[in-house]
C-alpha angles and dihedrals in degrees: 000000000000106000135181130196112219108203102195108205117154121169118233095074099167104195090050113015115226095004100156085066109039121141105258107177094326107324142073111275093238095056093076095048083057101044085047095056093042086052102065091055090219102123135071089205130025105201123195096198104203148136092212117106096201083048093058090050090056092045096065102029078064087053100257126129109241117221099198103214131211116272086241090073095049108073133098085266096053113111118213092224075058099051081046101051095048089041098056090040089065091045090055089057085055090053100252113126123172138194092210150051128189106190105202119178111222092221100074105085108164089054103102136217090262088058081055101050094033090061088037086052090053094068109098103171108241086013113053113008102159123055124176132183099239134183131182124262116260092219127042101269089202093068095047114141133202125203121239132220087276102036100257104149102225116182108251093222110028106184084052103043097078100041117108116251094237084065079053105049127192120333128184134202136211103253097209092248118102136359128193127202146154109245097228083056094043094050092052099052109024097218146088099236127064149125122337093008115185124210136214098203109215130196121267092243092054096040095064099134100202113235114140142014096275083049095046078046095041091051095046091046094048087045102047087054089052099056084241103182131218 
């Protein structure tokens, strides 16, 4: 199965600028997304999709190829299924097709080459054509609340608010890290979740998706406790 590995990284993050290149215990952010997919062995391609030239640099200074997008699919209303499909449509016109894509975000650090290829190693064509990396929520998501105009804090889902978490069970989330998907499936549907999707559940301390400053905090301190090495 021919398989490729599509890094999105573009430059113009807004919450926490720069973000895909910030300095993590010595080393861009991005790097350790790259160095993780290389090291499962699994593509054939591992593929950093940006606009930003100093992105690029890092990029292959890590070991990964740069496809260098169009600005067009670099702005806040660009979609990553977006930046794939016309990625791998270009690729197509080079004469590389794959049966696989594995999507990896560049801003999720702690997560390791065996997340990877344990969500990689979820996809059975027909089967099991979506994977994604999951984690389970650190506060209980059926007794969410929204705010309203005046403040007032209303449960977002009020027959479910009141009910105990063992009537719940247990419920996972996408942690923004990896997604796995055959690219027939992908380019119907143009999207990374779909039916009979299959799950590798992380630990919390190895799903934090880096966002914002508290995230960029919350990882460093988790990986400097860890020993995490750069």
């Amino acid at each position: 199965m021919k398989r490729i590995a599509v890094i999105p990284a573009r430059g113009g993050s807004k919450r926490l600028p720069r973000k895909n290149i910030l300095d993590f215990r010595g080393t861009p952010i991005l790097a350790y997304t790259v160095r993780a997919a290389l090291a499962t062995a699994l593509f054939d391609r591992v593929v950093v999709s940006t606009e930003d030239h100093e992105i690029a640099a890092v990029a292959h200074a890590a070991g990964a190829q740069v496809d260098m997008r169009h600005a067009d699919l670099a702005t806040d209303q660009s979609t990553v299924a977006e930046v794939c499909i016309d990625l791998l449509a270009r690729e197509a016109q080079a004469g590389r097709q794959y049966e696989l894509l594995c999507c990896c975000y560049a801003t999720a650090p702690l997560r390791t080459a065996d997340d990877i290829a344990a969500t990689v190693g979820l996809i059975e064509p027909g089967r099991c054509d979506y994977a994604v990396a999951v984690t389970t929520f650190s506060h209980y998501p059926h007794q969410a609340l929204k705010q309203d105009e005046q403040g007032v804090l209303i449960p977002m889902w009020p027959a479910l608010a009141n009910l105990r978490s063992e009537r719940i069970g247990t419920l996972l989330a996408g942690n923004g890290s990896t997604y796995a998907v055959t690219v027939d499936t992908f380019l119907r549907d143009r999207e990374f979740y779909g039916p009979g999707m299959r799950g590798h559940l992380m630990p919390f301390h190895r799903s934090i998706d880096i966002d914002t400053r508290d995230d960029y905090e919350l990882a460093l301190a988790v990986a400097n406790h860890a020993g995490f090495g750069a």
